[in-house]
C-alpha positions in Angstrom: 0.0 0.0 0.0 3.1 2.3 -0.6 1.0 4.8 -2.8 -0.6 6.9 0.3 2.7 9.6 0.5 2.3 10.0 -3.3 -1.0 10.1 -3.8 -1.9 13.0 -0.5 1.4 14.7 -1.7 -0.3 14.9 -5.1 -3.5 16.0 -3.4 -2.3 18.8 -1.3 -0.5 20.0 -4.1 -3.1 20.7 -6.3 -5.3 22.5 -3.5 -2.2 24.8 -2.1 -1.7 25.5 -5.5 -5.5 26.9 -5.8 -6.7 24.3 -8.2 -9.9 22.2 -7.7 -9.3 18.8 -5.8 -7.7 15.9 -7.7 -10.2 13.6 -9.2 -9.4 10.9 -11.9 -12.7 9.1 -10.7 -15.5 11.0 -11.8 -15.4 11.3 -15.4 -14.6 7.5 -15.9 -16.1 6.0 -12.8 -18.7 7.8 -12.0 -17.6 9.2 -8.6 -19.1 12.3 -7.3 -18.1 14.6 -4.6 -21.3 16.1 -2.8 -19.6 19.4 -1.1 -21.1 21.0 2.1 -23.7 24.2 1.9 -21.2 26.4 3.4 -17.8 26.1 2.5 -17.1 29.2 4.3 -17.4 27.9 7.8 -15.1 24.8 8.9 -15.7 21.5 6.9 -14.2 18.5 5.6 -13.6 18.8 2.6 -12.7 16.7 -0.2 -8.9 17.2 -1.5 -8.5 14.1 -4.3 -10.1 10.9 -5.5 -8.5 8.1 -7.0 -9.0 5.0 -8.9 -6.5 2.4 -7.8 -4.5 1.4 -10.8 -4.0 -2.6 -11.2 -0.6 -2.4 -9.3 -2.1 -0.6 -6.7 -5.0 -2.4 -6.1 -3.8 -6.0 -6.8 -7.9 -7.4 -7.2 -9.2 -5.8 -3.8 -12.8 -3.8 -3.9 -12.5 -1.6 -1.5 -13.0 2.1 -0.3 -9.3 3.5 0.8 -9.7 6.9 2.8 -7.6 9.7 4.9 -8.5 12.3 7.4 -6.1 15.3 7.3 -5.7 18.2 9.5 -5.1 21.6 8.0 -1.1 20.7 7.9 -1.9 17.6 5.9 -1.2 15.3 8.8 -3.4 12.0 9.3 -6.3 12.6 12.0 -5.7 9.1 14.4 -8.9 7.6 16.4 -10.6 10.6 13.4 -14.1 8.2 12.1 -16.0 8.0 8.9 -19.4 7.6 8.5 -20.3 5.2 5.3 -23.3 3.6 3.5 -23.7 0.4 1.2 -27.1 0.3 -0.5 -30.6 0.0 2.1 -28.1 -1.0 5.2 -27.7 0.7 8.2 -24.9 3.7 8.4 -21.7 2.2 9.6 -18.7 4.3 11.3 -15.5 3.3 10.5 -11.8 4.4 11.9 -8.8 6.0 10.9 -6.5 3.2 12.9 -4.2 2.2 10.0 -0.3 1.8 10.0 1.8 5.4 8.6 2.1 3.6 5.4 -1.7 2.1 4.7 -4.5 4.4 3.9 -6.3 5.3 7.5 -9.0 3.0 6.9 -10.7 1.2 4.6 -14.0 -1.1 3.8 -14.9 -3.6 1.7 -17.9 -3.4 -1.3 -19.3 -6.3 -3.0 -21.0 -7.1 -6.0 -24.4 -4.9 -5.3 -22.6 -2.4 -3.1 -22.8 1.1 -4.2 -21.2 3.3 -1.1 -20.8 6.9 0.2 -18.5 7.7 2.5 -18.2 11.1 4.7 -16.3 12.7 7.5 -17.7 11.8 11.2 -15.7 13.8 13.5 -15.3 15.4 16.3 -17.5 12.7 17.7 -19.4 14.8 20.0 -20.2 17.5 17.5 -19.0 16.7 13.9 -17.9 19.4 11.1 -20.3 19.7 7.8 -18.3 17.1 5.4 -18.1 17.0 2.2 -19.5 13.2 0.7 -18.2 11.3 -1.8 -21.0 9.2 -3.0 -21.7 6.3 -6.0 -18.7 4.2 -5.2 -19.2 0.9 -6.4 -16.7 -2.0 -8.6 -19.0 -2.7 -11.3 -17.0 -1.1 -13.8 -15.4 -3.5 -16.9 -12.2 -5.1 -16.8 -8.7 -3.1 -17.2 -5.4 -3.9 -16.4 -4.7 -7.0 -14.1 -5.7 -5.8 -10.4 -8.5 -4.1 -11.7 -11.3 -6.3 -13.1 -15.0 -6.5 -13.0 -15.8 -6.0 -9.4 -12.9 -5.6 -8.3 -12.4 -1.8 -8.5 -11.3 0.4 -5.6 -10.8 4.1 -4.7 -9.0 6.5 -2.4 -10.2 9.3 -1.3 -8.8 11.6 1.2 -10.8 14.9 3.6 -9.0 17.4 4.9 -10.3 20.1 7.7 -10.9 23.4 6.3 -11.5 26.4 8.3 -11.7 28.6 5.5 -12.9 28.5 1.8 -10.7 27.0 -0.6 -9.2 29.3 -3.0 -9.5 28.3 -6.6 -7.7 30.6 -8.9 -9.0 31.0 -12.7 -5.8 29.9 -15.5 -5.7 33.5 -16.3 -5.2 34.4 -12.9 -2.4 31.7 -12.6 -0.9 32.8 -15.7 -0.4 36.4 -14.5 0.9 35.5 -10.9 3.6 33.1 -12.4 4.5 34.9 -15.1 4.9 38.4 -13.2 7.5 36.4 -11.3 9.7 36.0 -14.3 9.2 39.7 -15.7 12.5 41.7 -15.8 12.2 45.4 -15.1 12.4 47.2 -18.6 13.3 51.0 -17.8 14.2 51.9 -21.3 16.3 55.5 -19.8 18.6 53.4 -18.3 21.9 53.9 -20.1 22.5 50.6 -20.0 19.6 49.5 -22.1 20.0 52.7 -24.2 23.9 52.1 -25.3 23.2 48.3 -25.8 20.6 49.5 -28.4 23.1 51.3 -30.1 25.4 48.9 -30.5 23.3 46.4 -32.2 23.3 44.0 -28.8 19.8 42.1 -29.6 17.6 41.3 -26.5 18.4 41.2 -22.7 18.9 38.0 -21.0 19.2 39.7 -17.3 18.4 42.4 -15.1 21.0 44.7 -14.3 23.1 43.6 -11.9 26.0 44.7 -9.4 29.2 42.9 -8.4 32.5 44.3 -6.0 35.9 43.7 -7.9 39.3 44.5 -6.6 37.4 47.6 -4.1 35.4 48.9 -7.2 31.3 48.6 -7.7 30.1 47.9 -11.5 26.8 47.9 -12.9 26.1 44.8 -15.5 23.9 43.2 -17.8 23.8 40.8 -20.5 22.5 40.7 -23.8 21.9 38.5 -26.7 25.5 39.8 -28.5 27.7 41.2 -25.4 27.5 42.4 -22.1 27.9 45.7 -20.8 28.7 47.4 -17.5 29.9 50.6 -15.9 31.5 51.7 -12.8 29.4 52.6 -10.1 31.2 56.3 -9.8 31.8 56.6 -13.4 28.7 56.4 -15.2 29.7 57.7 -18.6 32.4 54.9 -19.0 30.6 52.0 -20.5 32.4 49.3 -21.5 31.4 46.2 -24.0 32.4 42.9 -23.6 31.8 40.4 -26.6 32.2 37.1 -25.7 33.1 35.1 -22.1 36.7 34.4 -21.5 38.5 30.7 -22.6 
């Protein structure tokens, strides 16, 4: 069962990265992910499904989960309330070694489960359920077969809504990060363009030499700098040296 460290890494990546929750089980399998009224007020909330690959699984059919705290650490003694079909609700608990999912249960042929967040006992958080869980799906790769299909699924507590930035929004933030200042007054910029240099490749930049400051920066066909107390004398230099 050494997939549980990759597979919550993966998770709590996408969310602190603002993305929606993982979830390779929905569009395939069916899986949905019922979210609370209020995600604004403290929750479980879902952070990834997965469908067990055939290594993974090796031919079990069962539901695999994990309850997180807000650092991403496993909840011991935490519970789970689930369903199968017309039974009664069941609690089960996160009791599991550090390298198993915290808990699991089986589903047979008929079983279509849910499974939710039951915790603190005396008073539980809103949860998030992820509901329609069953192994009735065809064959695949050798592990995963009819009826014997499984999923992971891991909740984390939230005590605040997630945020879920748009892909123009993520395309600004990361890009600004990699934006070089262009002041095009700078003398450096302005005596690179007259001698034919082509585009920058850095910002300007300072180094000490020998007691003595110098302004730098490098372009596509040289690189030019300047003494810090002589501003007027700047220099070209074509290529590295041997």
């Amino acid at each position: 069962m050494g997939f549980v460290d990759e597979w919550n890494g993966k998770f709590l990546q996408t969310i602190a990265e603002g993305k929606p929750p993982f979830d390779d089980a929905g569009e395939k399998y069916g899986v949905r992910v019922e979210t609370v009224a209020d995600p604004a007020m403290p929750h479980w909330r879902v952070i990834g499904v997965h469908h067990l690959t055939g290594a993974e699984n090796v031919g079990r059919h069962h539901v695999f989960v994990d309850v997180l705290d807000e650092a991403g650490q496993r909840i011991n003694g935490s519970q789970l309330l689930g369903t199968k079909g017309n039974l009664p609700p069941f609690l089960v608990r996160i009791d599991k070694p550090a390298n198993e999912p915290g808990t699991n249960f089986p589903m047979f042929k008929n079983d279509v489960a849910t499974v939710a967040v039951h915790w603190p006992a005396e008073a539980p958080l809103p949860s998030d359920k992820v509901v329609n869980l069953h192994t009735g799906h065809p064959d695949e790769e050798p592990g995963t077969t009819l009826f014997h299909h499984s999923f992971y699924m891991v909740f984390q507590k939230a005590t605040a809504p997630p945020i879920v930035r748009s892909l123009e929004e993520v395309l600004w933030e990361e890009g600004e990060q990699l934006v070089m200042p262009l002041d095009p007054e700078a003398e450096l910029f302005k005596f690179a363009r007259q001698q034919d240099l082509g585009e920058r490749l850095t910002r300007e930049y300072v180094i000490e030499h020998e007691g003595k400051s110098y302004v730098a920066q490098i372009y596509e066909r040289g690189l030019v700098y300047v003494p810090t107390d002589h501003s007027d004398v700047i220099k070209v230099l074509e290529e590295p040296p041997a």
